[in-house]
C-alpha positions in Angstrom: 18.2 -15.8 0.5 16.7 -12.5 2.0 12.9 -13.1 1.6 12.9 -9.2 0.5 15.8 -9.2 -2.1 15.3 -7.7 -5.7 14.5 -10.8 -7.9 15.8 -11.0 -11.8 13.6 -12.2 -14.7 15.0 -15.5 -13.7 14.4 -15.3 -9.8 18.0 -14.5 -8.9 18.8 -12.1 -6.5 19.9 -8.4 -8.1 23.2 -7.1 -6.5 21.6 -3.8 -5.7 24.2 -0.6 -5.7 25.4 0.9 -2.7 23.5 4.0 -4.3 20.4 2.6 -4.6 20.7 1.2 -1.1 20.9 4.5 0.3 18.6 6.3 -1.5 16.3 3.4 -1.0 17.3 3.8 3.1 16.8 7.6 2.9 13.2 6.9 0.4 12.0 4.0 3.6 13.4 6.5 6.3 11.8 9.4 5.0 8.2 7.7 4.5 8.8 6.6 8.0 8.3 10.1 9.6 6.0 11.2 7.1 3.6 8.6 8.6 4.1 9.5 12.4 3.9 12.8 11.6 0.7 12.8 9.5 -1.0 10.1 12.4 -0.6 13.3 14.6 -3.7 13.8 13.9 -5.0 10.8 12.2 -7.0 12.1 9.4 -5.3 13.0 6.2 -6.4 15.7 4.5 -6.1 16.3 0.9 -2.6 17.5 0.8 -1.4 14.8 3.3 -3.1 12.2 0.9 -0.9 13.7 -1.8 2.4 13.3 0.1 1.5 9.6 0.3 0.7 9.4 -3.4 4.0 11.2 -4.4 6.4 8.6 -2.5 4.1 5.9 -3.6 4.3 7.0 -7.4 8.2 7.6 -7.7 9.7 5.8 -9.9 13.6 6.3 -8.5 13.4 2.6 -7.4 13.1 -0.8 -9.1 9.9 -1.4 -8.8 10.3 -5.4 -8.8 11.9 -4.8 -5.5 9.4 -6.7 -3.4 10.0 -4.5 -0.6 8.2 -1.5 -2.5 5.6 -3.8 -4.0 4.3 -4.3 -0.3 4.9 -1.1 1.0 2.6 0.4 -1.8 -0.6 -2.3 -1.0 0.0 -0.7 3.0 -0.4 3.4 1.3 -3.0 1.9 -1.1 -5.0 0.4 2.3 -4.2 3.9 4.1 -5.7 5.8 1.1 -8.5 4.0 0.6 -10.5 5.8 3.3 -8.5 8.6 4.4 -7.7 7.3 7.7 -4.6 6.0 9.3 -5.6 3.4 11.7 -3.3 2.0 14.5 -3.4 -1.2 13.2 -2.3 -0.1 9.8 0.4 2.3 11.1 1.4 0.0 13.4 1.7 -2.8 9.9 3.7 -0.4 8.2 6.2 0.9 10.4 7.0 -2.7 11.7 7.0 -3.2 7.8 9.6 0.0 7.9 11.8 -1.7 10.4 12.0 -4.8 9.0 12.9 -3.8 5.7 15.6 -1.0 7.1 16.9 -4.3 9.2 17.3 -7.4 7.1 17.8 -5.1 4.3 20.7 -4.3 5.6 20.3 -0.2 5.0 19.2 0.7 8.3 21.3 2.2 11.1 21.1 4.0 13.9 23.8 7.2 12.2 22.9 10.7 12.4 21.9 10.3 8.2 19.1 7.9 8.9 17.8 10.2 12.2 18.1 13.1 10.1 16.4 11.2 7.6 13.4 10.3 9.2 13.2 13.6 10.8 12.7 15.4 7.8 9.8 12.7 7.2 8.3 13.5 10.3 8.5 17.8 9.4 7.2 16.9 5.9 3.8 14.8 7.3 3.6 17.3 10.3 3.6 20.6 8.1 1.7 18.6 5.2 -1.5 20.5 6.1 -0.4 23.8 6.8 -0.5 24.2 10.1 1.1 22.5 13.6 -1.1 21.7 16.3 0.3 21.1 19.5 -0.1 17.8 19.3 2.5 17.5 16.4 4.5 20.3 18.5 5.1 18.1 21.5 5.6 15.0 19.5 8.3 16.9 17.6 9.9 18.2 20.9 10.1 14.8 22.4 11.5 13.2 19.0 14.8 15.9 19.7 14.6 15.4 23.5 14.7 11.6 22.6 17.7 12.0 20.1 20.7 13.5 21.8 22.4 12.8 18.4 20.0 15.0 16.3 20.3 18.0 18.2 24.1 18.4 17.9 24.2 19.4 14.7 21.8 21.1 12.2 18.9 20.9 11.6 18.2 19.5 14.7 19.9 22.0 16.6 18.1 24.9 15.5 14.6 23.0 15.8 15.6 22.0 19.7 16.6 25.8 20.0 13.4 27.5 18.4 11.5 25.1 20.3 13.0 25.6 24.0 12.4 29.4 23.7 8.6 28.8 22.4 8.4 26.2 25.4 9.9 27.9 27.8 6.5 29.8 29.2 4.2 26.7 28.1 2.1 28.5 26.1 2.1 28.5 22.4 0.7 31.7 20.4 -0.1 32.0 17.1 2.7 34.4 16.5 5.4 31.4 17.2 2.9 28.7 15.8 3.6 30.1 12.5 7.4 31.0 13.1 8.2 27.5 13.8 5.5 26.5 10.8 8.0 28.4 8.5 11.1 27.2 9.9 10.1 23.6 9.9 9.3 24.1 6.2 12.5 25.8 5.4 14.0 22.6 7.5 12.3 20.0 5.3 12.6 22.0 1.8 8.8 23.1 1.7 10.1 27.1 1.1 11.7 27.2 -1.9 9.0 29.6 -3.7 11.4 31.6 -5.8 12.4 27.9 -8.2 7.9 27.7 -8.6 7.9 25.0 -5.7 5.5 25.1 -3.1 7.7 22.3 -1.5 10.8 21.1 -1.3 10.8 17.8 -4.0 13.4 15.2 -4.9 16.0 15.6 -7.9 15.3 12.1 -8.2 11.5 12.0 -8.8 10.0 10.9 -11.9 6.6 8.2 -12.6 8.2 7.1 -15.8 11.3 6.0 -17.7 12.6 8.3 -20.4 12.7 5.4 -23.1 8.9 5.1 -23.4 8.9 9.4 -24.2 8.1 11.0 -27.7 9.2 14.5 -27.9 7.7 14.9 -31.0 4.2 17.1 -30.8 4.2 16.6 -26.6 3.4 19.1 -24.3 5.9 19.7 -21.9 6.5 22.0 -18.4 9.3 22.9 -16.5 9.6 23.7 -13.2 12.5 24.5 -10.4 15.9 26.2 -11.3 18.0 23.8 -13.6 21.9 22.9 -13.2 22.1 22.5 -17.1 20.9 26.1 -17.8 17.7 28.6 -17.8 14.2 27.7 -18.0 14.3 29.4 -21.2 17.1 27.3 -22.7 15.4 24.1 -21.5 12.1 25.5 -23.3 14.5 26.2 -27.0 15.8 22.5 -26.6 12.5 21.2 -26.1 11.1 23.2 -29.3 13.6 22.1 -31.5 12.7 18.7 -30.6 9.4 19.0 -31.4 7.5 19.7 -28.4 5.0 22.1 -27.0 6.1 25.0 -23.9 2.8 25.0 -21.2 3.7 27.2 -18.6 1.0 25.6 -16.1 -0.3 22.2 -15.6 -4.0 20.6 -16.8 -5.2 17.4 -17.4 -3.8 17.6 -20.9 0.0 18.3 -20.0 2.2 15.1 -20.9 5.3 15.6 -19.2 6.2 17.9 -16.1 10.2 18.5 -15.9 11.6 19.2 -12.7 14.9 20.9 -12.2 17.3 19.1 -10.5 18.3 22.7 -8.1 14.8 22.4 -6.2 15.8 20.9 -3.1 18.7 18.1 -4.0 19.8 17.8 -0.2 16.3 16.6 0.9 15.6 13.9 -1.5 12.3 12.1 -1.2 10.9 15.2 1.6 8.3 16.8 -0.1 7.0 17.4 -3.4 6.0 20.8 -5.6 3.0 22.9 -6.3 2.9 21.5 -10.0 3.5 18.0 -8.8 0.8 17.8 -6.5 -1.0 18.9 -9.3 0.2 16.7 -11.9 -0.6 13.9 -9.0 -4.1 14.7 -8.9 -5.0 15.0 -12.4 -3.1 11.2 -12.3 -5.9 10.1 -10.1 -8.6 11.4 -12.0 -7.0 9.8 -15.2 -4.7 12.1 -16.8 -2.0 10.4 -18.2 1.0 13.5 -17.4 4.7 12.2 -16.7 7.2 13.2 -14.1 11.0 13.1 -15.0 13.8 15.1 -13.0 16.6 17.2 -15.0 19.1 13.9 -15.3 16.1 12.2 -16.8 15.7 15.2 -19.3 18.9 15.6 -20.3 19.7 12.0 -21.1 16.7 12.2 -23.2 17.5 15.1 -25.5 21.3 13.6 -25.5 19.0 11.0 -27.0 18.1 12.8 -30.0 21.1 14.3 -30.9 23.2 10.8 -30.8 
């Protein structure tokens, strides 16, 4: 037996879905570049740290799944003074491989580079700004890929970055044009659904089952497949609940809308969840769910 494998109540082996292999692939992949990209520079800043905390707290995965279990003491180690060490990337990444190996979910395809270069854009672009350290570390990931750079996004990074190159120096006019389009790359520009960042359809802290519509104050953010913001705010009313159009400490559930950035699962996360994470770690008790999550709990009420 797989030393790794998803145990039962009983300490069988799960048969995992080919879904939730590959969204657990994309989830490993993803975190993957997120770390290279924030060691850049070493130090993680406060939004870095929150990038971390976000993958760490999602709860699209079983958490029993051992692989998870360890991966989360590795973040918790990383967190714990804001620095990531060599020896504790270096732990983590051969953690990365081994799981992505003997899981079985790994793979050398263009999904799992594209994968882990949306990571790597996400923990590069984490703070705001790309140094030229992160610049040439970015170049040489697409000079090292031939397979990334034949189709998008890949392709356009390799051709913003040639013509920025080409004269080897870097101004801050194209410092911030390739800021923007790495963000637009990874899903971090999608201002106009109330994200600051591109954030999973799939992320959510809690299960639906253990929610109480009934006198709860609820948020919704992103553009939502099942209709307006508005008509998400009537079905929660009727349900009993309370409209907040911003987060505090005293929000208890934050909806997001499934149209926010569904192609780059588990990239980056939102203005209002990066707030919601925060006030977590100061002890509010606010819950994430995604728009499936939602509408499977109002189906809920009216079964």
């Amino acid at each position: 037996m797989n030393p790794r494998e998803t145990l039962d109540l009983n300490g069988q082996p799960i048969n995992i879905g080919i879904s939730y292999k590959r969204n657990k692939a994309k989830a490993v992949l993803t975190l993957k570049g997120i770390i290279e990209g924030i060691d850049c520079d070493k130090d993680l800043n406060k939004t870095e740290e929150v990038f971390l905390r976000a993958w760490k707290s999602n709860d699209a995965f079983n958490f029993k799944d051992g692989d998870f279990i360890d991966i989360h003491e590795q973040i918790d180690d990383i967190l714990e003074d804001s620095v990531i060490t060599e020896e504790e990337k270096v732990d983590l990444i051969s953690m990365l491989d081994d799981i992505l190996e003997y899981g079985g979910i790994g793979g050398d395809n263009v999904d799992a580079l594209v994968n882990q270069l949306l990571g790597f854009l996400s923990g590069i672009s984490a703070d705001e700004n790309l140094n030229d350290v992160e610049i040439e570390a970015l170049n040489e990931m697409l000079e090292s890929n031939d397979a990334l750079t034949e189709g998008w996004p890949g392709n356009a990074l390799k051709l913003r970055l040639d013509e920025i190159l080409a004269d080897g120096i870097i101004d801050e006019e194209e410092r911030t044009d390739l800021l923007n389009l790495v963000k637009a790359v990874s899903g971090q520009n999608l201002m106009e659904t109330g994200l600051a960042y591109g954030l999973s359809a799939d992320f959510s802290t809690c299960s639906t089952k253990c929610i109480d519509l009934k006198g709860v104050r609820v948020c919704f953010t992103g553009a939502f497949v099942s209709g307006s913001r508005n008509k998400q705010h009537e079905r929660a009313i009727q349900l009993g609940a309370e409209i907040s159009k911003s987060v505090n400490k005293k929000l208890d559930v934050l909806v997001l809308g499934s149209l926010a950035s569904r192609d780059w699962k588990f990239s980056s996360y939102g203005r209002k969840v990066e707030a919601v994470l925060s006030n977590r770690v100061e002890g509010a008790k606010t819950e994430i769910i995604n728009e499936e999550s939602w509408n499977e709990l109002v189906s809920s009420y009216t079964e």
